[in-house]
C-alpha positions as CSV (number, residue, x, y, z in Angstrom):
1,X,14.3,12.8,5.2
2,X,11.2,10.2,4.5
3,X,8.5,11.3,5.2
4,X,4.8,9.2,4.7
5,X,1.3,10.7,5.7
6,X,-1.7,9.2,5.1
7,X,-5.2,10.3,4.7
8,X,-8.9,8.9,3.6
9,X,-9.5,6.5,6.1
10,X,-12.8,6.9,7.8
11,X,-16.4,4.7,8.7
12,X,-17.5,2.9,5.4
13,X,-20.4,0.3,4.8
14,X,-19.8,-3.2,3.6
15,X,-19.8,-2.8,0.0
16,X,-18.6,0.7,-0.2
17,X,-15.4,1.7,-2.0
18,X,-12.7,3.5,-0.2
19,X,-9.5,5.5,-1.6
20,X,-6.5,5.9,0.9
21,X,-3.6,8.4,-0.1
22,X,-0.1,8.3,1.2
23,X,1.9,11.6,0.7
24,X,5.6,11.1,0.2
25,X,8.5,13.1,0.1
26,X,12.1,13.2,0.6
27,X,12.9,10.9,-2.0
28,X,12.7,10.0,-5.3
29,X,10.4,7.1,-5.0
30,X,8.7,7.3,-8.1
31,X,11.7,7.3,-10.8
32,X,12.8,4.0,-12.4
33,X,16.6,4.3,-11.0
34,X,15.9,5.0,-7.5
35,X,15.4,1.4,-6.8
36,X,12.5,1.9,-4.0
37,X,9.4,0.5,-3.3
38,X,6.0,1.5,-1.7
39,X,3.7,-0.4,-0.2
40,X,0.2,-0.2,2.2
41,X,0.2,-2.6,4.9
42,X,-2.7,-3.0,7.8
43,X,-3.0,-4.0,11.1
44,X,-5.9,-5.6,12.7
45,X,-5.8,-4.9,16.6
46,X,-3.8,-7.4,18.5
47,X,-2.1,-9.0,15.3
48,X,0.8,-7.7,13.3
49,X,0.9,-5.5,10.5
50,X,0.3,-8.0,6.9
51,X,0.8,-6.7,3.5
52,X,-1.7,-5.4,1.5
53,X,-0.2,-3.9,-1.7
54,X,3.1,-2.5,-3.1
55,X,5.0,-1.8,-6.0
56,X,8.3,-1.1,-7.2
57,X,8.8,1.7,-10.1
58,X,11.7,-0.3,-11.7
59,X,9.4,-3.2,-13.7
60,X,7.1,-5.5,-12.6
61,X,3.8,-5.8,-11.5
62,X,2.8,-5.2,-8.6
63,X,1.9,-7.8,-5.2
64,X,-1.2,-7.8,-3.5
65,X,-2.7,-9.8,-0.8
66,X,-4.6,-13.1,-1.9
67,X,-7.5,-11.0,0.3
68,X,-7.1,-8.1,-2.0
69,X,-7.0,-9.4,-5.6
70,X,-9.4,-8.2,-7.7
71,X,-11.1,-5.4,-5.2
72,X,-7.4,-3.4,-5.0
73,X,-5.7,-0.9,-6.6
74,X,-2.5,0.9,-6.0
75,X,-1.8,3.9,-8.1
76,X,0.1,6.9,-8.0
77,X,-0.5,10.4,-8.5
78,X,1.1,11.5,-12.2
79,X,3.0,14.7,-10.1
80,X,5.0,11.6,-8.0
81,X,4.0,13.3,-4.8
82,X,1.4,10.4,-3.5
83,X,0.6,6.9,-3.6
84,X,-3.2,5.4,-3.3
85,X,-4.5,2.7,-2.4
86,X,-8.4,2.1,-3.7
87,X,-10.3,-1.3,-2.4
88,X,-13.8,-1.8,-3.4
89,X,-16.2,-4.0,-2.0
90,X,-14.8,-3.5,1.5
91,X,-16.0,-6.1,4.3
92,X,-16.3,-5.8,7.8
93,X,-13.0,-7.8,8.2
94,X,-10.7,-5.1,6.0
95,X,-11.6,-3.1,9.4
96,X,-7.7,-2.2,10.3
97,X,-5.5,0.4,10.6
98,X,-3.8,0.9,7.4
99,X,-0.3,2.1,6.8
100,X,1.4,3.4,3.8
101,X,5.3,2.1,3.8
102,X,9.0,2.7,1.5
103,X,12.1,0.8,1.5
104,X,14.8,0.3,-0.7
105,X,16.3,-1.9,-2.4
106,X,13.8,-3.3,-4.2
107,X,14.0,-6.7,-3.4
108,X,11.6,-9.3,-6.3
109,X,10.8,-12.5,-6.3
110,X,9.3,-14.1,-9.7
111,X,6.1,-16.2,-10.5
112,X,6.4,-17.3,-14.0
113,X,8.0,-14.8,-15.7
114,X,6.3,-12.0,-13.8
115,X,8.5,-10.0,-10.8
116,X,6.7,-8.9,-7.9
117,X,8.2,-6.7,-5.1
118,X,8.7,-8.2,-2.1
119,X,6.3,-6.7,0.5
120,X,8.5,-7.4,3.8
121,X,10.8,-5.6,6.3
122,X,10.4,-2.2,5.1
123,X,12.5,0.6,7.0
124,X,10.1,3.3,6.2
125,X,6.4,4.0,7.6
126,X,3.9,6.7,8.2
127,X,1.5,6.9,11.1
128,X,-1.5,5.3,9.8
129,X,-5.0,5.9,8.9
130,X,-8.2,3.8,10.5
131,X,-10.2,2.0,8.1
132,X,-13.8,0.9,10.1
133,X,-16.0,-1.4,7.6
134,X,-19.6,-1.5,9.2
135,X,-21.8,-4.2,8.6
């Protein structure tokens, strides 16, 4: 069984660097031939739930959001037991509730000749953590 939890959300100031973990089990997310991907995703109140980051473990690089390039990073720990997502430079608008995510197949889409995952309709999600940016 699937299971995500999250963890590490909490009041930051503008500027501040936060790092969210997602712990995952029941699956083998993490291996090249399981053919899943994990993602965060966030959800500003009143407005759906928009992609933030994911990646697939079978090649490529991984998508983030036009909001999160270059302040972003998702990682995973080397015992393939949890998935982070670090953002620095946080703003009052990153303010959300952020949720870790899995789905499978992988599903890419290419830019050049680079494969990203796509970050969309995934089956899989944990309960979310609150990320509050203050000003």
């Amino acid at each position: 069984q699937v299971r995500l939890e999250e963890s590490g959300g909490g009041l930051v100031q503008a500027g501040g660097h936060l790092k969210l973990s997602c712990s995952t089990s029941g699956a083998n997310f993490y291996d090249y031939s399981s053919d899943w991907t994990l993602g965060w995703f966030r959800q500003f109140p009143g407005k759906e739930r928009e992609a933030v980051s994911c990646v697939s473990f079978n090649g490529g690089s991984p998508y983030y959001a036009d909001s999160m390039k270059g302040r972003a990073l998702i990682s995973h720990k080397s015992d393939k037991t949890t998935l982070y997502l670090e953002i620095y430079g946080l703003r009052p608008e990153d303010t959300a509730m952020y949720y870790c995510a899995a789905d499978r197949p992988t599903r890419k889409y290419r830019v050049g000749g680079v494969y990203y995952p796509e970050c969309v309709d995934f089956k899989f999600w944990g309960q979310g953590t609150q990320v509050t940016v203050s000003s």
